[in-house]
N, C-alpha and C positions, 0 to 999 in steps of 0.2 A: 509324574510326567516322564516319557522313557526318552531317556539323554539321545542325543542327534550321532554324536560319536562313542565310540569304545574309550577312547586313550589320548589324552594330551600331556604334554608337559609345559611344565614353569621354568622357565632360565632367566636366572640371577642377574643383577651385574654385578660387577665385580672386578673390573679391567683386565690385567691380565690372568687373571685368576678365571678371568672366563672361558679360556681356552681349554678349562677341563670339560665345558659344555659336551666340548666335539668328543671327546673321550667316550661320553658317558653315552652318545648318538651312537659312536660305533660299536662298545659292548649290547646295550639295546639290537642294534638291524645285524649282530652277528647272531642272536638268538631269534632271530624274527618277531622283532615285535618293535612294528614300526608308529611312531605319535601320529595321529591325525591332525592334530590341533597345536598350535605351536602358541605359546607365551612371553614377552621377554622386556630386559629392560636394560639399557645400556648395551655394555659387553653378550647382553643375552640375548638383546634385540638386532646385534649381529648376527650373531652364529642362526636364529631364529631365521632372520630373513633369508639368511643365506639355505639355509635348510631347506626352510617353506617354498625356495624357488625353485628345491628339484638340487640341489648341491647334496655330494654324499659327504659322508665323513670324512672321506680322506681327502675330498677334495676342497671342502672348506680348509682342512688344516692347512694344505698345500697354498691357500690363498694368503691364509694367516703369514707364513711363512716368504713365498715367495714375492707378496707382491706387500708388505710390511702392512696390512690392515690395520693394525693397530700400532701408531708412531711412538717410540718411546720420546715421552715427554718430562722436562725436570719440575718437580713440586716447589712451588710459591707463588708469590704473587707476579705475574710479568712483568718488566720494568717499563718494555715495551708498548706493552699493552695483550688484550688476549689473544689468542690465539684461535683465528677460527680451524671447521674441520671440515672445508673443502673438499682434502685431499681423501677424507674416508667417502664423501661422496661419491666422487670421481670411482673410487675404487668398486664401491657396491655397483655401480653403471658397468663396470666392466666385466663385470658376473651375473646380472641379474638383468634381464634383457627390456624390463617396460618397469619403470617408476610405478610402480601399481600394485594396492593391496589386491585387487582382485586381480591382478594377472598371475598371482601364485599358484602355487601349485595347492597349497593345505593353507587353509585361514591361520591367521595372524594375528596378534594382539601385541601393542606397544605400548607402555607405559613411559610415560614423558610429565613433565612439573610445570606447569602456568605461575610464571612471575606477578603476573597481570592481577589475575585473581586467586592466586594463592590455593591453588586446586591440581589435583592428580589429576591429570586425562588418561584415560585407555581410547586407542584409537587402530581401526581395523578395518577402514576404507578411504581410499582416495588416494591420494600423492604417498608414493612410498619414501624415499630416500631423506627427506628433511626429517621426516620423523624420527627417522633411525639415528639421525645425525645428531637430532634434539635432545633424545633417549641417552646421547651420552656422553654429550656435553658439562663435564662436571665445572660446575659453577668455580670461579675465580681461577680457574686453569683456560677454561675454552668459549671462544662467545659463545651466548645465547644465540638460539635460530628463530628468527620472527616466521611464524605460522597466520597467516587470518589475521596480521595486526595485532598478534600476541606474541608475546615473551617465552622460551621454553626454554630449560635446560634438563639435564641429567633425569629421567626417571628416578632413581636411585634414593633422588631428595624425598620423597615424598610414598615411593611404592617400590620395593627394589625387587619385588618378587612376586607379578599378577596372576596370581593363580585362581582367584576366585572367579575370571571370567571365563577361565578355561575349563573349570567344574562347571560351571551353567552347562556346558554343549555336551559335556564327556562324561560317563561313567567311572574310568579313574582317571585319575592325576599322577602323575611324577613329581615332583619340585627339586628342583636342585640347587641349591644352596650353595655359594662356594664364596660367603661370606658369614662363616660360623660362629657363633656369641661363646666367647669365654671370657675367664675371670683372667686379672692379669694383678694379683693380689701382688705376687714377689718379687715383681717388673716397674721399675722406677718409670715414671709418664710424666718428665718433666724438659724434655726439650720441647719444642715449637713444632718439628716433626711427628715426637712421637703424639702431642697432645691432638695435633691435626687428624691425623691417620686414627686416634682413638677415639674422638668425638665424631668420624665420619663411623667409623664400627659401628658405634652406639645407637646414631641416628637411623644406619640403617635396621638395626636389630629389632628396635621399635620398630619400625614401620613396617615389620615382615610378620610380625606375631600372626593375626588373622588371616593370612593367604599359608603359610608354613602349617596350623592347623587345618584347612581344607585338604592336602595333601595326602593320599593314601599310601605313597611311599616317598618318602624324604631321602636325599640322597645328597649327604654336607659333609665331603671330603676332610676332617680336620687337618689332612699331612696338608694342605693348603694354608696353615698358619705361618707354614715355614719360606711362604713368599708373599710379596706386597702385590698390591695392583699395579705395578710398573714393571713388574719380572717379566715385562715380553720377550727377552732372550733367554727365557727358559720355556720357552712354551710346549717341547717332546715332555717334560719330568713334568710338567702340571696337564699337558693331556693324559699320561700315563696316570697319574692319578684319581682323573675321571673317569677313566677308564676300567681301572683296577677293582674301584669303589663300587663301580653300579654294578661289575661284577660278583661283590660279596654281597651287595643286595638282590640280585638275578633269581638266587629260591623264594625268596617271598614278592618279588613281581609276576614272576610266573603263575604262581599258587594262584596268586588274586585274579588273573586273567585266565585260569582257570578255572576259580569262583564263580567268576561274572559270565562264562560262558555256559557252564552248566545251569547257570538261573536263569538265560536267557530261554536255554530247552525245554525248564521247567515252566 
């Protein structure tokens, strides 16, 4: 069956770590080669959306930046209680002109987690913005968003990286990673913090193995180990990052989409 698109990508979540998304967008559309198909989940189903509505690279960063997208927030349990994410609603409204997967400009795919039923959803039509809100909601940090009388939180819990729905439509894939699995043999994992932050690693590591092999070019920045998902005030050094990276991967994306087009001749 001959795929509907050329080229899509998978974006990760990863919090702040996502902001190497936009990096990896602008090295990509300064070689001309722009995704059709966009993927995402959390922090990826930001930059995704924001993508998919017609936003460039530098203008998503600019929103990153100027209008705080993403709030730095402190790791525990609230004393208060949780914290919803409103204020990233409001903000996507303010970029993104109709709550609607189908008023984008390139299809979209969200990955979000059902408390309810204990199930990933991918979800790529209807009401935009809760999804997006749902997608990255990380459990015991931000409420859950009720959908249809359902419970959602974070993508991330359950699928941090949808790339398999984006190989259904597309010929290749991208995936970008910017939550990489290493070993942490010589590194003591015994505070509260650090065990937190390494059981989410973990969780999400597993859950990416089967969309990471779909993937014809992987694109998983290690200098990203050197900040957490909360480093939103470093978001220039981890988009440069993203940036840098899909630059040393640039010869063998090209090749392949010069593969693919010379087969299409043939």
């Amino acid at each position: 069956m001959t795929s509907k698109y050329k080229l899509g990508i998978a974006l990760s979540g990863g919090g702040a770590r996502g902001i190497a998304h936009i990096g990896v967008l602008a090295a990509l559309e300064e070689h001309y080669i722009v995704p059709e198909v966009i993927s995402g989940t959390s922090a990826g189903s930001i930059v995704g959306a924001l993508y998919a509505s017609g936003l460039r690279p530098a203008e998503i960063l600019e929103a990153f930046k100027e209008s705080s997208l993403f709030k730095t927030i402190n790791v525990g349990l609230p004393i208060a209680g949780l914290t919803n994410l409103n204020y990233l609603k409001e903000r996507l409204a303010e970029f993104i002109k109709e709550d609607s997967f189908e008023a984008l400009h390139k299809p979209l795919f969200v990955a979000i987690s059902n408390l309810n039923k204990g199930e990933e959803e991918i979800v790529c039509t209807g009401p935009l913005f809760d999804v997006v809100v749902a997608s990255s909601s990380i459990p015991l940090v931000f409420k859950p968003v009720m959908i249809n009388n359902q419970t959602y939180v974070d993508g991330g819990l359950l699928r941090n990286l949808p790339a398999e729905p984006v190989k259904e439509l597309c010929d290749l894939v991208i995936g970008v990673n910017v939550m990489p699995h290493v070993q942490v043999s010589n590194k003591k994992v015994d505070s509260m913090v650090d065990i937190a932050f390494r059981g989410f690693d973990l969780t999400i590591w597993n859950n990416s193995q089967l969309d990471l092999a779909v993937c014809d070019v992987l694109i998983e920045p290690l200098a990203l180990l050197d900040y957490t998902i909360l480093s939103f005030h470093k978001a220039e050094e981890i988009y440069e990052i993203g940036y840098l990276e899909t630059l040393s991967k640039m010869s063998k994306i090209e090749q392949l989409i010069e593969d693919m087009q010379s087969s299409d001749v043939e």
